[in-house]
N, CA, C and O atoms as CSV, one atom per row, in Angstrom:
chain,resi,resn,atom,element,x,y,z
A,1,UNK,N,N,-31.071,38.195,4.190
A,1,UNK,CA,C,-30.771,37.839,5.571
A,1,UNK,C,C,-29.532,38.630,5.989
A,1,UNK,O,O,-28.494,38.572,5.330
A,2,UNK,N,N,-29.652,39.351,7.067
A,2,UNK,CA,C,-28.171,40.215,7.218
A,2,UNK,C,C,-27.249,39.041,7.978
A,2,UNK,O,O,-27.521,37.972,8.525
A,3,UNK,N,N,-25.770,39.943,7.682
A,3,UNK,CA,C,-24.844,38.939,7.950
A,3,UNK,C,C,-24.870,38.685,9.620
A,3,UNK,O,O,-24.184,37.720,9.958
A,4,UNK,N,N,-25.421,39.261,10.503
A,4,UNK,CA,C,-25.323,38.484,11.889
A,4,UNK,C,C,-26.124,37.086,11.990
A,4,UNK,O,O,-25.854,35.958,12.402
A,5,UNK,N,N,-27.124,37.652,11.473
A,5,UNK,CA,C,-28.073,36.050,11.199
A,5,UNK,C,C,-27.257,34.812,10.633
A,5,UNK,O,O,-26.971,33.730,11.144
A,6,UNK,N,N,-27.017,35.303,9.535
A,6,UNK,CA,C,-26.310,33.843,8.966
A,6,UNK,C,C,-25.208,33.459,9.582
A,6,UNK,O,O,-24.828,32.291,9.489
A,7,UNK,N,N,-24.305,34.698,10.545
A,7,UNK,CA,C,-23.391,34.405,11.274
A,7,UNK,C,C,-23.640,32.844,12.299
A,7,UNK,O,O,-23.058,31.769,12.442
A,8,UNK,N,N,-25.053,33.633,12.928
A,8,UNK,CA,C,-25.614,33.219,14.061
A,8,UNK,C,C,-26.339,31.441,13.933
A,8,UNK,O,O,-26.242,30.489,14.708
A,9,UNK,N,N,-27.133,31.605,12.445
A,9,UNK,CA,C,-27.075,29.923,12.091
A,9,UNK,C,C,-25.955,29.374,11.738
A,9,UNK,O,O,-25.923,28.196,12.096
A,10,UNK,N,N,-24.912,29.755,11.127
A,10,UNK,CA,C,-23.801,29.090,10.680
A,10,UNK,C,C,-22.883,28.377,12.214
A,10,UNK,O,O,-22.356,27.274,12.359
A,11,UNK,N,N,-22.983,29.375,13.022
A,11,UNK,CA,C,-22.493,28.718,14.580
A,11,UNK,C,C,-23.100,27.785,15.000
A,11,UNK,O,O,-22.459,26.767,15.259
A,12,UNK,N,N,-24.536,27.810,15.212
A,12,UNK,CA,C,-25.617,26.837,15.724
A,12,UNK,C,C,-25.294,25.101,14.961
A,12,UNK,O,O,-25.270,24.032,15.572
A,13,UNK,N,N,-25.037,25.383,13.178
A,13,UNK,CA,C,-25.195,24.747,12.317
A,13,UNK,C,C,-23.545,23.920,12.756
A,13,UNK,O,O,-23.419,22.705,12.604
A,14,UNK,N,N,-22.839,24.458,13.088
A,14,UNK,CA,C,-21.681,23.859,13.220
A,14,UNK,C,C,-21.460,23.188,14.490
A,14,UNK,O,O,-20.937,22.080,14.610
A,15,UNK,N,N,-22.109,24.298,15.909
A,15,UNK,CA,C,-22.337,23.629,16.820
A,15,UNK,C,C,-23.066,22.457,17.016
A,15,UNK,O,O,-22.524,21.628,17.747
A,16,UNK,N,N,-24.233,22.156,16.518
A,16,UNK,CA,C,-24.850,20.769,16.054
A,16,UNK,C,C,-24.011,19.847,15.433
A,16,UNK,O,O,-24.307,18.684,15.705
A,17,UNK,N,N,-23.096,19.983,14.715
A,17,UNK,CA,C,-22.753,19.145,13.846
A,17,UNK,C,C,-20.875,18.463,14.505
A,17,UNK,O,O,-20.203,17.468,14.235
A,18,UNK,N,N,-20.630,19.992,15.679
A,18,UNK,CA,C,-19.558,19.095,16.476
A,18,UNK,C,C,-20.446,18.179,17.488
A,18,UNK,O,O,-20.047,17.030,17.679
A,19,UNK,N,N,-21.506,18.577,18.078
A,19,UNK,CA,C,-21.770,17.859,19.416
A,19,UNK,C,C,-22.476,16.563,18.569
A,19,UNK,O,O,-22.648,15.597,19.312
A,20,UNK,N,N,-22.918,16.344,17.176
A,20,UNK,CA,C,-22.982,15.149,16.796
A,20,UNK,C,C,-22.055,13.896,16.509
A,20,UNK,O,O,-22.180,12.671,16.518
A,21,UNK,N,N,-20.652,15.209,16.141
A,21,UNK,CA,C,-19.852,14.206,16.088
A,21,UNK,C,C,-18.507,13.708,16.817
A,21,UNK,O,O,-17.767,12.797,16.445
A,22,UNK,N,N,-18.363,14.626,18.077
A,22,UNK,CA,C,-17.429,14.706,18.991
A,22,UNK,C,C,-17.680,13.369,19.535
A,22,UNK,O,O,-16.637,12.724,19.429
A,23,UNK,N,N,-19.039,12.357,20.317
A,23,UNK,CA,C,-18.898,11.079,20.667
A,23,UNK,C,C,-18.699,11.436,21.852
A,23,UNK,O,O,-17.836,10.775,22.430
A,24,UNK,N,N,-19.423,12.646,22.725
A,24,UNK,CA,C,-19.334,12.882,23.853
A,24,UNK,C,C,-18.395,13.779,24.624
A,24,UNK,O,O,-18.719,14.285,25.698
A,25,UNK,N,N,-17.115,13.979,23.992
A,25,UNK,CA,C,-16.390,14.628,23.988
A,25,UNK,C,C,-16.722,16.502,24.367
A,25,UNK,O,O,-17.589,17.179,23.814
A,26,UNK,N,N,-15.850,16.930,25.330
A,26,UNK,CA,C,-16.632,18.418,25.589
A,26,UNK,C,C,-15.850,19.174,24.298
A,26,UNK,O,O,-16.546,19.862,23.552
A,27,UNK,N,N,-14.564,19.063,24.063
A,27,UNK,CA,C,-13.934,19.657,23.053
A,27,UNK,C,C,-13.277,18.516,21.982
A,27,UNK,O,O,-13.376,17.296,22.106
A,28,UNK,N,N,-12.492,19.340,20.761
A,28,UNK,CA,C,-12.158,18.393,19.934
A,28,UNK,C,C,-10.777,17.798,20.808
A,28,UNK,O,O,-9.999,18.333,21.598
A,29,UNK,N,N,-10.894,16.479,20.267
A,29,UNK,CA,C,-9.435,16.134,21.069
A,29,UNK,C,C,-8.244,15.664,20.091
A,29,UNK,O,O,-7.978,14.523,19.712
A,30,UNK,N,N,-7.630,16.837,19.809
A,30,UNK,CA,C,-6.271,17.031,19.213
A,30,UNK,C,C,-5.351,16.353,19.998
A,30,UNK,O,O,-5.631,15.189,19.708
A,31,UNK,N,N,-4.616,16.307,20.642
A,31,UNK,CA,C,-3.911,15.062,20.923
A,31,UNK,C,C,-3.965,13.876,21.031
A,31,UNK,O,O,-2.972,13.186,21.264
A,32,UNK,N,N,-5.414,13.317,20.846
A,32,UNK,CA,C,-5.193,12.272,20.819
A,32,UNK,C,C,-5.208,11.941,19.058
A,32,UNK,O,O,-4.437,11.045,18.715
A,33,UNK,N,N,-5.977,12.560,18.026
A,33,UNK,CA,C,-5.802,12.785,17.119
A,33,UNK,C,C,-4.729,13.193,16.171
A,33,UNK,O,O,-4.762,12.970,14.961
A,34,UNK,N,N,-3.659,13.882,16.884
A,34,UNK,CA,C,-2.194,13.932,16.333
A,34,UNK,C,C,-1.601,12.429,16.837
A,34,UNK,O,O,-1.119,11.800,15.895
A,35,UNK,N,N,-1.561,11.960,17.715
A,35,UNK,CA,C,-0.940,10.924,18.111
A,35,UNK,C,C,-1.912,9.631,17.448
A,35,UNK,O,O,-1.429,8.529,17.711
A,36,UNK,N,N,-2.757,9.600,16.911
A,36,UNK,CA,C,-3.205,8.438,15.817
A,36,UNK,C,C,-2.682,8.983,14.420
A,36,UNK,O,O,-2.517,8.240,13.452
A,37,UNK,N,N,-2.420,10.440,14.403
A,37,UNK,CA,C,-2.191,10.265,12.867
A,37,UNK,C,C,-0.605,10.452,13.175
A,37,UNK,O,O,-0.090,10.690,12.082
A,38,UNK,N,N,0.141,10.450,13.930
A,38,UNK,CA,C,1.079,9.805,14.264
A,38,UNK,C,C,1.782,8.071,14.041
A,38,UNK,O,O,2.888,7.603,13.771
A,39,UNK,N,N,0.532,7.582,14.309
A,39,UNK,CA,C,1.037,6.190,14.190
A,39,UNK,C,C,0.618,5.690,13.223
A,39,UNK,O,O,1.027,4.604,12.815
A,40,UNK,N,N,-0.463,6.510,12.544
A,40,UNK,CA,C,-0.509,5.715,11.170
A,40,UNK,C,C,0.557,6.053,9.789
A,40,UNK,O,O,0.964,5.432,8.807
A,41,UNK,N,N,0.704,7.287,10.322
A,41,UNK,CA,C,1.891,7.619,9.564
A,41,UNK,C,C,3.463,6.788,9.473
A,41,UNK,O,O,4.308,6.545,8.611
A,42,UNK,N,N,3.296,6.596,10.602
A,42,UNK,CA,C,4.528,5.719,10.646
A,42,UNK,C,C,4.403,3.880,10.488
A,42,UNK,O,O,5.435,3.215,10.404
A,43,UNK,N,N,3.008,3.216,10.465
A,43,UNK,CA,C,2.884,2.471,10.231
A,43,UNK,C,C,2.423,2.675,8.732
A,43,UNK,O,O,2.492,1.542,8.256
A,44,UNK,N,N,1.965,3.584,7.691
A,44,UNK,CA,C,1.959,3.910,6.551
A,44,UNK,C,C,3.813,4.082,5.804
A,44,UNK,O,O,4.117,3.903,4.625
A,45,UNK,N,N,4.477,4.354,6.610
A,45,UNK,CA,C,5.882,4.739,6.164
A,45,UNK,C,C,6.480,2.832,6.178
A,45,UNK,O,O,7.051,2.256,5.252
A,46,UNK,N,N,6.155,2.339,7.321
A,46,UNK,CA,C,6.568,0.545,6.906
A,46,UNK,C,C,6.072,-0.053,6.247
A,46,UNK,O,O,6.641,-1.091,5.910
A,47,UNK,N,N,4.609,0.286,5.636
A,47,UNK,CA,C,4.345,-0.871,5.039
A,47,UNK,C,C,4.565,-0.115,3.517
A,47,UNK,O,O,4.123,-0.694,2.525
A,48,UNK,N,N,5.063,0.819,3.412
A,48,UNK,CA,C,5.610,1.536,1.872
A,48,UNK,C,C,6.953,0.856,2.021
A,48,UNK,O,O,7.398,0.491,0.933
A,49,UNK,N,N,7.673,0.600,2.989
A,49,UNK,CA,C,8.982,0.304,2.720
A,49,UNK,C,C,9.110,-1.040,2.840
A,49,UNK,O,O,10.209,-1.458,2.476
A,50,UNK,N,N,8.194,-2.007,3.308
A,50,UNK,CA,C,7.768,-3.303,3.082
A,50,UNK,C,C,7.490,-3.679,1.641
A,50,UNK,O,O,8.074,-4.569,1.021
A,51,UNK,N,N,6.435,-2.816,1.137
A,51,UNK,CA,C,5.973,-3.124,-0.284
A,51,UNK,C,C,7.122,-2.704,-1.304
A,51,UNK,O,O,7.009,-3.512,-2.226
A,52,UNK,N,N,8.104,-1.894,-1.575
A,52,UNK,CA,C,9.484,-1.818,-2.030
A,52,UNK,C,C,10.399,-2.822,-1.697
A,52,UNK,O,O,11.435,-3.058,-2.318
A,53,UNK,N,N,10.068,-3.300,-0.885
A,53,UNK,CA,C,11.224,-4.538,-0.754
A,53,UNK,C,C,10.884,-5.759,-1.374
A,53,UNK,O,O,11.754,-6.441,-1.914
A,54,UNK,N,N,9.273,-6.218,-1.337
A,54,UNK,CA,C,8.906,-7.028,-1.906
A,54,UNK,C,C,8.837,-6.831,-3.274
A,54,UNK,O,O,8.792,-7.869,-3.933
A,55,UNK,N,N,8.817,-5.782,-3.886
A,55,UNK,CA,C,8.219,-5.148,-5.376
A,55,UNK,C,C,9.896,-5.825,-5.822
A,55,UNK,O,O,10.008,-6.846,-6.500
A,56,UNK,N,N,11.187,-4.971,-5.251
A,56,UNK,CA,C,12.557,-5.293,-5.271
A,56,UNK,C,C,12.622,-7.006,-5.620
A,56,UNK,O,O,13.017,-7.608,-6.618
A,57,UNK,N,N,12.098,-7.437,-4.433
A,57,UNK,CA,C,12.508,-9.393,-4.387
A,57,UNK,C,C,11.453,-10.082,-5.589
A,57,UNK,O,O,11.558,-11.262,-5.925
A,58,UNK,N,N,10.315,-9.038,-6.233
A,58,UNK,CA,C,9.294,-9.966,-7.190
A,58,UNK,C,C,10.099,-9.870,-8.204
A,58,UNK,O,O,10.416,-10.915,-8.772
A,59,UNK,N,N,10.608,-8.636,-8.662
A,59,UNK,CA,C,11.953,-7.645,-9.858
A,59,UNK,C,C,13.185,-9.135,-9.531
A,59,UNK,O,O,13.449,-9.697,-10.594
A,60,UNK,N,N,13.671,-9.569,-8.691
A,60,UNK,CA,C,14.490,-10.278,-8.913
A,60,UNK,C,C,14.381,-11.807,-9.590
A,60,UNK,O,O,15.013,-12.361,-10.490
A,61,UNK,N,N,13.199,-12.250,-8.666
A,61,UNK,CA,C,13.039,-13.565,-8.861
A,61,UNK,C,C,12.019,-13.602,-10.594
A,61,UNK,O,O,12.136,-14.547,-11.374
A,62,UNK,N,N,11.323,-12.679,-10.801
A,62,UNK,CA,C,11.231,-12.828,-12.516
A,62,UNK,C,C,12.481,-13.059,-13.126
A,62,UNK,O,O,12.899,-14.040,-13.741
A,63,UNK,N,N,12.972,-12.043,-12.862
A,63,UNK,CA,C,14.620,-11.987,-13.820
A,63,UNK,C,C,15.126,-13.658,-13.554
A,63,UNK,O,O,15.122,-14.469,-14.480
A,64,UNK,N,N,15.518,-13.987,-12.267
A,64,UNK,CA,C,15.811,-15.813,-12.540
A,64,UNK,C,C,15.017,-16.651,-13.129
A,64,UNK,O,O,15.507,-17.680,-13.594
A,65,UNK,N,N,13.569,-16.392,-13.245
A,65,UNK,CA,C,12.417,-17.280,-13.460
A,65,UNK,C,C,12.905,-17.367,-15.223
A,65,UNK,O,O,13.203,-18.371,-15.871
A,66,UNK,N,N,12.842,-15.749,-15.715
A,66,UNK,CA,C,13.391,-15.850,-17.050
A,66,UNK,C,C,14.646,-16.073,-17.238
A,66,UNK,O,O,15.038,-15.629,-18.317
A,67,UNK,N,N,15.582,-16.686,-16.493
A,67,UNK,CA,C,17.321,-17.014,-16.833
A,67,UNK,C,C,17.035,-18.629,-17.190
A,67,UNK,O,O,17.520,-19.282,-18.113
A,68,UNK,N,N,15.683,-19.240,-15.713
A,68,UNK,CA,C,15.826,-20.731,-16.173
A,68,UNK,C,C,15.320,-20.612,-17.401
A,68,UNK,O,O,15.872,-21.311,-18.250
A,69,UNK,N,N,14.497,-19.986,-17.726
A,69,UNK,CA,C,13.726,-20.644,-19.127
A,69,UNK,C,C,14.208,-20.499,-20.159
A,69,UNK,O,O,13.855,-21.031,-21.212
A,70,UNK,N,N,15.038,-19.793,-19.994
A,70,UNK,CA,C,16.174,-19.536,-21.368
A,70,UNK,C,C,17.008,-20.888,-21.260
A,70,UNK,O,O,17.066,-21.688,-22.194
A,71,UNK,N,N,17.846,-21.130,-19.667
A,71,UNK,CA,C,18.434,-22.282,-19.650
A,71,UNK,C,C,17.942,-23.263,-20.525
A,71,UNK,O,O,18.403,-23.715,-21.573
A,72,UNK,N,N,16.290,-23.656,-19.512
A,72,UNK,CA,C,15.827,-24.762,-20.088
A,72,UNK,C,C,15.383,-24.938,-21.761
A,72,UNK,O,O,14.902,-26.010,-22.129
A,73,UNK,N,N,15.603,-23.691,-22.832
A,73,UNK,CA,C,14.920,-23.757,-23.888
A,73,UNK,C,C,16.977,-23.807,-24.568
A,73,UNK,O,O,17.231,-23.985,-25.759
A,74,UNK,N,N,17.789,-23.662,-23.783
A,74,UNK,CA,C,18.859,-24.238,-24.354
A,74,UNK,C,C,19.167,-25.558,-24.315
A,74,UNK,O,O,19.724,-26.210,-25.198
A,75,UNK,N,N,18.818,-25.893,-23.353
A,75,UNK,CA,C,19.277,-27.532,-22.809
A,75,UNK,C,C,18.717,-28.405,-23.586
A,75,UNK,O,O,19.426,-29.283,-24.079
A,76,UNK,N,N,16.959,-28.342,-23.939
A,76,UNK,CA,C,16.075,-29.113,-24.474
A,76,UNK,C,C,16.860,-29.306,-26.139
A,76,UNK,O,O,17.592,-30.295,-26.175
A,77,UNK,N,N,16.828,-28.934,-26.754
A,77,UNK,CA,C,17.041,-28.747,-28.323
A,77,UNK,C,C,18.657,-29.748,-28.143
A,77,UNK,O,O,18.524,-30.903,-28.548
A,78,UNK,N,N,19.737,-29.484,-27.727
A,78,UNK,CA,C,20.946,-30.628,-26.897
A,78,UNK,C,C,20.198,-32.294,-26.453
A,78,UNK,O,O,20.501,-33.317,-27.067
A,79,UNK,N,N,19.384,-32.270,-25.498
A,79,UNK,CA,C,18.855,-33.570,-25.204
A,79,UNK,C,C,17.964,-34.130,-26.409
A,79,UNK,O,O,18.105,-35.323,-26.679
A,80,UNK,N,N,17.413,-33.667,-26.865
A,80,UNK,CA,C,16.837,-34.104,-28.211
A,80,UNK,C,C,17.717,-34.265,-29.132
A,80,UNK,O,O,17.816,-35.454,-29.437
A,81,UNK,N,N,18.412,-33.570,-29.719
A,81,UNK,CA,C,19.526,-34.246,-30.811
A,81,UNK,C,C,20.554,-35.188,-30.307
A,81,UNK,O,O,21.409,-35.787,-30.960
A,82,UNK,N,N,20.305,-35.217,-28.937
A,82,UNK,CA,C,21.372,-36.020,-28.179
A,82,UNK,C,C,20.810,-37.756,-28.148
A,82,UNK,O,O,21.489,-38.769,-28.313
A,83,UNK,N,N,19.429,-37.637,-27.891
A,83,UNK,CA,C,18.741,-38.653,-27.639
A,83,UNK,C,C,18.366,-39.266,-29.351
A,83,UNK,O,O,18.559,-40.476,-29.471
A,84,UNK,N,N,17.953,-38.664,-30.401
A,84,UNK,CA,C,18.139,-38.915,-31.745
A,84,UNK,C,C,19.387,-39.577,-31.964
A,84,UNK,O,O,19.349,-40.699,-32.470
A,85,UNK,N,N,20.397,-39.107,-31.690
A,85,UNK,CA,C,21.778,-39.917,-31.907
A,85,UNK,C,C,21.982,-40.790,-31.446
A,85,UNK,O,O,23.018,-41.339,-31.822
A,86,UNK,N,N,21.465,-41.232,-30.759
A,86,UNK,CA,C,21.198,-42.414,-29.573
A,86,UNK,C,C,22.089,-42.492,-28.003
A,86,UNK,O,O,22.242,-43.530,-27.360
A,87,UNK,N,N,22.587,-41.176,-27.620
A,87,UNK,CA,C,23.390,-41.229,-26.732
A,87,UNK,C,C,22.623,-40.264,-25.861
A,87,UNK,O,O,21.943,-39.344,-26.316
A,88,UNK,N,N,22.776,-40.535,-24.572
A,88,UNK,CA,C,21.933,-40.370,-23.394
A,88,UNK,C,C,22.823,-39.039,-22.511
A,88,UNK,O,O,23.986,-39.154,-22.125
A,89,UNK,N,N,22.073,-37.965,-22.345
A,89,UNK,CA,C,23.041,-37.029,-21.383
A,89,UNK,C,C,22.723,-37.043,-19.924
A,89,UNK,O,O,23.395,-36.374,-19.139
């Protein structure tokens, strides 16, 4: 097939395949398309800096979750020899 031909379907082939998917549209519409990937970008940039803050506050509250349980695995072994002795804390 010489190369004007395949030139010539490859246009057709593409032209079909914008006017299928343009949605009526006479041309592509780049601005409105920069200005959605505009806002998802920037609503992609908050909810990354949302999910770091929470990742931050889950990182903290383990670390206390494991301070009580240390507490509480000190305290217990005290109230038990405390309560054996017969005196009440």
């Amino acid at each position: 097939m010489p190369t004007e031909m395949r030139a010539i379907k490859s246009y057709k082939s593409a032209s079909k395949y914008l006017d299928d998917h343009l949605n009526g549209y006479g041309k592509i519409p780049e601005k409105d398309w920069r200005t959605e990937r505009e806002r998802l970008l920037s609503e992609r940039s908050a909810l990354v800096a949302e999910y770091y803050d929470l990742n931050e506050d889950v990182k903290n509250v383990e670390a206390l979750r494991r301070g009580a349980e240390n507490l509480m695995q000190d305290i217990t072994p005290e109230r038990t020899t405390a309560r054996a002795q017969g005196l009440d804390l």
